[in-house]
C-alpha positions in Angstrom: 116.4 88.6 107.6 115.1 86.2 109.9 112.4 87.6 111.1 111.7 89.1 108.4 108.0 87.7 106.9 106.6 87.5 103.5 103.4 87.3 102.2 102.8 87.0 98.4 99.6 88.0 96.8 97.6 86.6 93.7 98.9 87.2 89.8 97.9 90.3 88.6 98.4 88.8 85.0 96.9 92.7 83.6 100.5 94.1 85.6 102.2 91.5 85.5 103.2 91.4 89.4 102.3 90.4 92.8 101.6 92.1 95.6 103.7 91.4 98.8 103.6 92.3 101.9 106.8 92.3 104.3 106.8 92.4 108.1 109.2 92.9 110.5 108.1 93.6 114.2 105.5 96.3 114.0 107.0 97.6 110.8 105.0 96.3 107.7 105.9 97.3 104.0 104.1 96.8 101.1 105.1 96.9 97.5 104.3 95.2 94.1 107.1 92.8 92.5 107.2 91.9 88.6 106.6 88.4 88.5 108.2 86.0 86.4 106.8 84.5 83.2 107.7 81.4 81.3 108.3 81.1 77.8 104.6 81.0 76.8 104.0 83.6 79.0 101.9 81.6 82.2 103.4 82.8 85.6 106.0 81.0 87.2 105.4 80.7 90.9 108.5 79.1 92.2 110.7 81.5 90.1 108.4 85.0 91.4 109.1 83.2 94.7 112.8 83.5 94.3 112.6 87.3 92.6 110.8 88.0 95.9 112.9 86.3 98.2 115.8 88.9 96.0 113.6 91.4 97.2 113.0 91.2 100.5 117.3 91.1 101.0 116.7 94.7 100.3 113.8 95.5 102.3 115.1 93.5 105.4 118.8 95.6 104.7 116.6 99.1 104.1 114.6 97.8 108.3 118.4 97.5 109.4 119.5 101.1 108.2 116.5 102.6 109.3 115.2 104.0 105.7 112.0 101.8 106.6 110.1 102.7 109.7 106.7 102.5 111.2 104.5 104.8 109.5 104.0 108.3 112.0 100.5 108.4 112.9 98.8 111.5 111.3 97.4 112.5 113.8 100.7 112.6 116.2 102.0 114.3 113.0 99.3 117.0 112.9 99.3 117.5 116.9 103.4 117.9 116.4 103.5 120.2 114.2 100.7 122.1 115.9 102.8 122.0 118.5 105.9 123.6 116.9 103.8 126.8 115.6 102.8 127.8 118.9 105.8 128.2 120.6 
């Protein structure tokens, strides 16, 4: 997961959650993670921190098995599959 970089967003205190995004190479994934709350209900930053470092074991593991890629681009998508109906 070295190479593996985060970026949290700002407190969405209506969801509850951060958005974060996760690069590795040329593959970037982005997602929303609950943030944490304390007692009285103010976000916890260090503790989201650590729910998103949980996270991105799973995102790093999912780049390693191949289940997240670079996104095709539509229009190599479109030309492809044009390409596949002619012949």
């Amino acid at each position: 997961m070295s190479d593996l970089k985060i970026k949290i967003g700002a407190f969405d205190a209506k969801t509850r959650s951060v958005p974060v995004t996760f690069t590795s190479g040329d593959i970037k994934h982005e997602r929303s993670v609950n943030a944490v709350l304390n007692d009285d209900g103010a976000y916890d930053k260090a503790a989201t921190k650590s729910r998103v470092d949980e996270v991105a074991r799973g995102v790093a593991h999912k780049i390693g098995l191949g289940v997240l890629t670079v996104p095709v681009v539509e229009e190599a998508a479109t030309q492809t599959a044009d390409s596949a109906t002619t012949e």
